[in-house]
ZALO-252067 format. One line per field, with one value per residue (C-alpha): residue number from 1; x, y, z; residue in one letter. Coordinates in pm, 1 decimal. Each point is the difference from the previous one (the first is absolute). Layout:
BEGIN
num: [NUM:...]
px: [X:...]
py: [Y:...]
pz: [Z:...]
residu: [A:...]
END
This chain:
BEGIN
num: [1:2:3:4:5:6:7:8:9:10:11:12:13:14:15:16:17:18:19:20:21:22:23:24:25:26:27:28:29:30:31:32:33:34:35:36:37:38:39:40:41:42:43:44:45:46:47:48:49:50:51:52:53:54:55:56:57:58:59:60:61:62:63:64:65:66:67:68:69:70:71:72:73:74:75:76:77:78:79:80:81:82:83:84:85:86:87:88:89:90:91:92:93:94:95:96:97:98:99:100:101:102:103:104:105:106:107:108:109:110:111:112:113:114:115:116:117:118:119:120:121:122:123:124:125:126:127:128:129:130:131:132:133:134:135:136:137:138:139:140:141:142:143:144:145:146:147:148:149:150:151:152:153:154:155:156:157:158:159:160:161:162:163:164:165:166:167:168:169:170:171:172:173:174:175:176:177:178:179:180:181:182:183:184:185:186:187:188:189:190:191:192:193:194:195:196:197:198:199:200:201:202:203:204:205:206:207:208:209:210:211:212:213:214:215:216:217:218:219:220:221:222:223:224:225:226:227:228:229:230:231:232:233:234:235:236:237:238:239:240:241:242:243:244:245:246:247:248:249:250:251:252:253:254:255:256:257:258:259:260:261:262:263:264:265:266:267:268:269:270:271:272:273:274:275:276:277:278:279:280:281:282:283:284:285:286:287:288:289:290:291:292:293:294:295:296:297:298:299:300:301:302:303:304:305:306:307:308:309:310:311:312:313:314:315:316:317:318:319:320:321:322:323:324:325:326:327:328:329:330:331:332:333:334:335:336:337:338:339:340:341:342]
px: [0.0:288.1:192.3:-314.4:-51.8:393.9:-94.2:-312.6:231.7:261.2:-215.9:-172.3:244.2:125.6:-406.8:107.1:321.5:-133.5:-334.4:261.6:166.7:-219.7:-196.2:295.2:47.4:-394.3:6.2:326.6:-134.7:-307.8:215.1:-204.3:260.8:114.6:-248.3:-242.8:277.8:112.9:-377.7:-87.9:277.1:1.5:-383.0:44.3:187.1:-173.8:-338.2:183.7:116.5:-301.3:-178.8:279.3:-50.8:-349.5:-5.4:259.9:-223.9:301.6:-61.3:3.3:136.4:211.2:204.9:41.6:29.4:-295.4:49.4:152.6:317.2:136.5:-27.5:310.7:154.3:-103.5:247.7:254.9:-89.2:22.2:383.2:100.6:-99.1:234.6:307.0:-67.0:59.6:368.9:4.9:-266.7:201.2:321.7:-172.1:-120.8:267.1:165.3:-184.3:7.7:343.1:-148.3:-293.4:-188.8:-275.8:-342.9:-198.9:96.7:-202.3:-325.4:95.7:71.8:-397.6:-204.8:148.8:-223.5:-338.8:96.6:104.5:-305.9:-91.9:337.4:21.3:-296.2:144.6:348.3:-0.4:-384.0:-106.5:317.2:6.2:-361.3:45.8:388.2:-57.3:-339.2:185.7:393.5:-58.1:-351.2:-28.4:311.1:162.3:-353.4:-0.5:414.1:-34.2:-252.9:369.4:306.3:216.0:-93.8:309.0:-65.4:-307.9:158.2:256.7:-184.0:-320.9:260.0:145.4:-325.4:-40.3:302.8:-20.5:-365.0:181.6:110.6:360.4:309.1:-13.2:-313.5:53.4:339.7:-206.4:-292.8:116.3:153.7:-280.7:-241.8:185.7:-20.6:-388.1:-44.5:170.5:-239.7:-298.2:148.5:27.9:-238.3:-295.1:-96.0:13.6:-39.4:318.4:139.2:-246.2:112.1:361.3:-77.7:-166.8:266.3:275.4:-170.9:-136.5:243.2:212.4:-300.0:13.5:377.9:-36.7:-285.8:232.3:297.8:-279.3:-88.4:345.9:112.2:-282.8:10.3:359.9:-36.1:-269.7:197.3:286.5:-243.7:-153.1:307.5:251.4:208.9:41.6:189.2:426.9:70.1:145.9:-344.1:-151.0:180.0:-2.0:-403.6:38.9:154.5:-209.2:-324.9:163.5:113.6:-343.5:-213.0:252.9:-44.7:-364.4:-5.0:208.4:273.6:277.6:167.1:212.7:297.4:138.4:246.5:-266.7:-153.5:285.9:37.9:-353.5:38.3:278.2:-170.6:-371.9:188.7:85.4:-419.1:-56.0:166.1:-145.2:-328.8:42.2:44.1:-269.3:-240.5:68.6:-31.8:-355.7:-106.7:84.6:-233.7:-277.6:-16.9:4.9:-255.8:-248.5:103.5:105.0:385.2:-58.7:-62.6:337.9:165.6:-158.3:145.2:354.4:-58.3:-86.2:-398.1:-263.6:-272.8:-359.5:-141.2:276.6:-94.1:-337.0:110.9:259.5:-104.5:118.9:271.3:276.4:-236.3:162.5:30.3:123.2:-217.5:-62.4:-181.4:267.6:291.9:-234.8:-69.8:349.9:132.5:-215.8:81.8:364.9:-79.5:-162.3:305.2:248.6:-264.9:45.7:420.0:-8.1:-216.4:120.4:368.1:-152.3:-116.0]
py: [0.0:239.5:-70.4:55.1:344.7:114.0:-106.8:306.2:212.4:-18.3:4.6:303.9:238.3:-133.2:175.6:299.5:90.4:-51.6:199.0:243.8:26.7:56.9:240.4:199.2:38.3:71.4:285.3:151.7:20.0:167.2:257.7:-28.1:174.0:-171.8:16.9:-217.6:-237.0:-74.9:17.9:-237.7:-284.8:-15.4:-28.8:-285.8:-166.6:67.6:-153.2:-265.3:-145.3:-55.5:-169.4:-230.5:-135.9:15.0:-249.2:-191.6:-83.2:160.2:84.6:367.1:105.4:-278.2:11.1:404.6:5.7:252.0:34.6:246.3:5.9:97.7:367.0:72.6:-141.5:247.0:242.5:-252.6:-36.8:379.8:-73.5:-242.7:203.5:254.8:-206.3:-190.4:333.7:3.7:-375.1:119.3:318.9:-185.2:-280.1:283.7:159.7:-299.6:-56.9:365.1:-122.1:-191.6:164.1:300.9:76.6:-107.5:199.7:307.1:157.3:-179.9:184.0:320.4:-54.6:-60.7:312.3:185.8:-133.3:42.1:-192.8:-183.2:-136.2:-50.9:-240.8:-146.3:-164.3:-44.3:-93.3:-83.4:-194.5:-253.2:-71.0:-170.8:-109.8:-163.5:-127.9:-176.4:-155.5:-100.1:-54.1:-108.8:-206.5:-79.1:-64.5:-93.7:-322.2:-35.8:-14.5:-302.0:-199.9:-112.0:191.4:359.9:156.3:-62.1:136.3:311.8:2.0:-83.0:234.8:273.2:-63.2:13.9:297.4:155.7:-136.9:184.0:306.2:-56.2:219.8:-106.2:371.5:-90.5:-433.3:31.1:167.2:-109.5:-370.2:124.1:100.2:-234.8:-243.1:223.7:50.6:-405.0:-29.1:300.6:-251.0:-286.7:118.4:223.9:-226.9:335.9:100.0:344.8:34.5:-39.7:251.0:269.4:-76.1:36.8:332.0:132.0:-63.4:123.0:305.5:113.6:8.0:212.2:231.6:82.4:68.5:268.0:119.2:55.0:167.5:272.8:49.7:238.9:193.1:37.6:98.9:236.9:129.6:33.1:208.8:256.2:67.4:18.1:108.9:167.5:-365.7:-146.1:86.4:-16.7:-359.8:-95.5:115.9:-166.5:-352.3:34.0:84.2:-309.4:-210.0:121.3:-51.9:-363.8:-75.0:130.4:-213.5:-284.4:12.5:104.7:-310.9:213.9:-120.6:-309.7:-171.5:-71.3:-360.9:136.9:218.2:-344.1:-170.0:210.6:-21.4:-355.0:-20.3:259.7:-238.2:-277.7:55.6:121.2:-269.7:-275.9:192.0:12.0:-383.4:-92.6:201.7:-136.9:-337.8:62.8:130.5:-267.5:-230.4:292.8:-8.3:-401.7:-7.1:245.7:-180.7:-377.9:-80.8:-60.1:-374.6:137.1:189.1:-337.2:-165.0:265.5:-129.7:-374.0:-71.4:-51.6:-119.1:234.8:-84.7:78.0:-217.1:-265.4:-18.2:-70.5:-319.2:-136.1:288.5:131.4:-15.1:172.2:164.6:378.7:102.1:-127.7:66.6:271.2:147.6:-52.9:156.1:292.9:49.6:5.3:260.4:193.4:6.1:67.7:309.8:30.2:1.1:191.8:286.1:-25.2:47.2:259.7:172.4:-3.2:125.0:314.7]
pz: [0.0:114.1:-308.3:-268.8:208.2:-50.3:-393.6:15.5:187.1:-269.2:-274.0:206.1:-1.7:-430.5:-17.7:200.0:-198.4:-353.4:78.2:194.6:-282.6:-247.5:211.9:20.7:-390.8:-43.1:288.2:-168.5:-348.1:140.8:200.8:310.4:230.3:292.3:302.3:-254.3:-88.6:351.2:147.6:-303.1:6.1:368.7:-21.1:-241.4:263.4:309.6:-194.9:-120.3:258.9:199.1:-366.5:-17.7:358.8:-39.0:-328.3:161.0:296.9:245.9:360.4:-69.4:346.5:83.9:-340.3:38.3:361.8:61.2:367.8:265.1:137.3:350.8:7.4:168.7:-283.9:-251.6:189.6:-35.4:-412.2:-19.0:195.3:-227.1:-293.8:140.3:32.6:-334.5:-168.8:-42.4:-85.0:-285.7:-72.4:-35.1:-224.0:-236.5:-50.7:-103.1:-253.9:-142.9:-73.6:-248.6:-94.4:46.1:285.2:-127.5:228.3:26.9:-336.2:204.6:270.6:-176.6:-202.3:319.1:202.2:-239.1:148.9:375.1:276.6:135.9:-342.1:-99.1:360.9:-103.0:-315.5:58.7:361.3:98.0:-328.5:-81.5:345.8:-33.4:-377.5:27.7:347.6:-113.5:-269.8:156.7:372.7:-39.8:-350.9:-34.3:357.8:118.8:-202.3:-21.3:371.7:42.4:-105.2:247.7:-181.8:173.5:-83.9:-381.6:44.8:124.7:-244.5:-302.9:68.7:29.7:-304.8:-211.3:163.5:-78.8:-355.9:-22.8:-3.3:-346.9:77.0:122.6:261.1:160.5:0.6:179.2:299.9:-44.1:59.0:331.2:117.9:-98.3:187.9:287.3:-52.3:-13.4:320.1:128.9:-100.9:144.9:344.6:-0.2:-110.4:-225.5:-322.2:178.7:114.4:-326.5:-140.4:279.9:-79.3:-372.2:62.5:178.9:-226.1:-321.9:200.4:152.6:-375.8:-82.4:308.3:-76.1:-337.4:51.5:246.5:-183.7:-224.0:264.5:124.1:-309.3:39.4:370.4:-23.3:-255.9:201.1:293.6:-219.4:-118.4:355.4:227.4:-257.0:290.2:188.3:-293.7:-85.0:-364.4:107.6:159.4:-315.5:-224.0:238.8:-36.4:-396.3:-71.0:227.9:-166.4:-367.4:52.1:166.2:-317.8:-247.3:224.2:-23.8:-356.1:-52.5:-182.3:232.9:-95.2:291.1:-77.2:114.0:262.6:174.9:-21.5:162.4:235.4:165.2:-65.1:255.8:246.5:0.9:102.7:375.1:69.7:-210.4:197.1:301.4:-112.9:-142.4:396.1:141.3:-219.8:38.9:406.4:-89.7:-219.2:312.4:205.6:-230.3:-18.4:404.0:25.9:-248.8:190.2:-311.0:96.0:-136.7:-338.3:34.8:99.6:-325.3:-223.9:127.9:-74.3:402.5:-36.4:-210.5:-39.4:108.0:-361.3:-155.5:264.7:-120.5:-345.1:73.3:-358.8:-173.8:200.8:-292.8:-229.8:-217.1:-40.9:-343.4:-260.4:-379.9:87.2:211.8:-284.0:-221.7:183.4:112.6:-360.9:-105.2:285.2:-60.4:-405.8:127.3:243.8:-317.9:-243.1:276.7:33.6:-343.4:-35.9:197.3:-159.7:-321.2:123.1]
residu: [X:X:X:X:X:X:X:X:X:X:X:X:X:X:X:X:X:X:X:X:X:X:X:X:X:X:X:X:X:X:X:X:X:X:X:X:X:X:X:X:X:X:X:X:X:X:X:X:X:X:X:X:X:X:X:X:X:X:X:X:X:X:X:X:X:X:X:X:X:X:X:X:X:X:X:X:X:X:X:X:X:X:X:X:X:X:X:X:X:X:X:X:X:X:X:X:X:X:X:X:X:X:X:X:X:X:X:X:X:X:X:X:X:X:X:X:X:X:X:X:X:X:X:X:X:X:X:X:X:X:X:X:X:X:X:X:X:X:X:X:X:X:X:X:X:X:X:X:X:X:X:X:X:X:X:X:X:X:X:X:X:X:X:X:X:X:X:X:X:X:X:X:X:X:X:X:X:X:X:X:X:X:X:X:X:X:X:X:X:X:X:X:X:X:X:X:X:X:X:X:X:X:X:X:X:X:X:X:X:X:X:X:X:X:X:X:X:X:X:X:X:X:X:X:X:X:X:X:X:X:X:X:X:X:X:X:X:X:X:X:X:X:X:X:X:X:X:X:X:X:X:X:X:X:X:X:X:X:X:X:X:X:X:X:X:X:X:X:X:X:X:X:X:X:X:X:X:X:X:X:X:X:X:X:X:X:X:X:X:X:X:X:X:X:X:X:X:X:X:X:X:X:X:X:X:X:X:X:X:X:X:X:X:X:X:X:X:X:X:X:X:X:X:X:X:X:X:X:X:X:X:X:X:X:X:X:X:X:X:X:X:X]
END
């Protein structure tokens, strides 16, 4: 049984990147303009989802883990969120080694609509639609296996994969390990969701930020002109310029600048590497779910697995799966390419 639902998984999310895919060329010939793209695919997703598990005769809330979660621990998700960031920081820029960053123009287009509705789809709306679909789908059925930490691992990777550029998989994979673990010791798939949420929002919040700064300072300038030397002046100057080419996307980093954040993310990101495996351990005692922990290390059976001893070496990566992650990396390469040509 466990096996032929891992099959519809797979075969589930091969549906969800062709239709993704072609929804994305149909909404960019029609020049909708991004709040209807995003609000559209995610859409697709979120009411896909719950069809799919609906045909397939799934226990809706047991295969997305649709139930609360200690609320002390939210605090603790919000913590961990904080101390990922230089691990996630240090991963990106990485990869802009290799390639450019593929969400900064995103970024630049949704400042234009506000910050509230620009939350609501970056932050607020893939935080329902991916988690429905990776830590509920996906790791919901991988999970129903003994082989827990290749349901982590391999859940992560199709989510990392969805993101159809290598930028966005080399931390998205990171973190959707991370957000697997979150389910698994939370019992929820809204921890996940919160720790989703704050990681997109917050990339949001900084970016209208960086925004308002130039103008601020500016502002500042004209007001108080007697507070600022010629050296002050020219400090601010500077500062506002780099922060409009930044956001205009006119600056291009050049691969020392690169290097040398590189080396300066890796101390907060050991750091914050520690600290967040300390919480992890928090979060699983608070929830009683420390045996769930132990099972992610290879010292416990899970109770779910347990009640599936016939199809405990299920396994994980079918057809479907292959499939999926072929196109994915096609689109991966399309982009890399792409990109080099302009």
């Amino acid at each position: 049984m466990v096996q032929k639902n891992i099959k519809h998984a797979n075969l589930f999310w091969l549906f969800l990147i062709i239709v993704f895919i072609i929804l994305q060329v149909v909404i960019g010939r029609m020049d909708l303009g991004i709040v209807p793209r995003i609000a559209i695919l995610q859409g697709f997703i979120i009411v896909a989802c719950f069809v799919y598990l609906k045909l397939d005769k799934r226990d809706i809330k047991e295969t997305l883990h649709l139930q609360g979660f200690h609320i002390g621990s939210a605090f603790l998700v919000i913590l961990l969120a904080i101390c990922l960031s230089p691990v996630i920081s240090l991963i990106n820029a990485v990869s802009m080694l290799f390639v450019e960053n593929a969400v900064t123009s995103t970024l630049s287009e949704l400042t234009n609509i506000g910050l509230l509705p620009a939350l609501l789809l970056v932050a607020l709306t893939p935080a329902v639609a991916e988690e429905l679909t990776f830590r509920g789908v996906l790791f919901g059925t991988y999970r129903k296996t003994d082989r827990l930490v290749s349901a982590v691992f391999v859940s992560a990777l199709a989510f990392g994969l969805m993101h159809m550029n290598l930028n966005q998989f080399c931390y998205a994979f990171v973190l959707g390990i991370v957000m697997a673990v979150l389910v698994e010791i939370t019992g929820s798939i809204f921890a996940s969701s919160l720790l989703h949420f704050c990681f997109n929002g917050s990339s949001m919040v900084l970016y209208f930020v960086m925004k308002w700064l130039p103008d601020f300072m500016e502002k500042l300038m004209k007001d108080y002109p007697d507070q600022f030397t010629p050296q002050t002046k020219e400090m601010y100057e500077t500062t506002i310029a780099q922060l409009r080419d930044t956001l205009s996307g006119n600056t291009v980093i050049q691969r020392e600048q690169l290097v040398e954040a590189i080396y300066k993310y890796i101390p907060a990101a050991i750091v914050g590497l520690i600290f967040a495996v300390l919480l992890l351990i928090a979060i699983a005692s608070l929830n009683n779910r420390t045996d769930n922990l132990k099972a992610l290390i290879g010292k416990k059976t899970t109770a779910v697995a347990a009640a599936y001893p016939e199809d405990r070496a299920a396994k994980l990566v079918t057809v479907g799966y292959i499939i999926s992650a072929i196109i994915c990396v096609g689109m991966c390469v399309l982009a890399f390419f792409a990109e080099k040509l302009v």
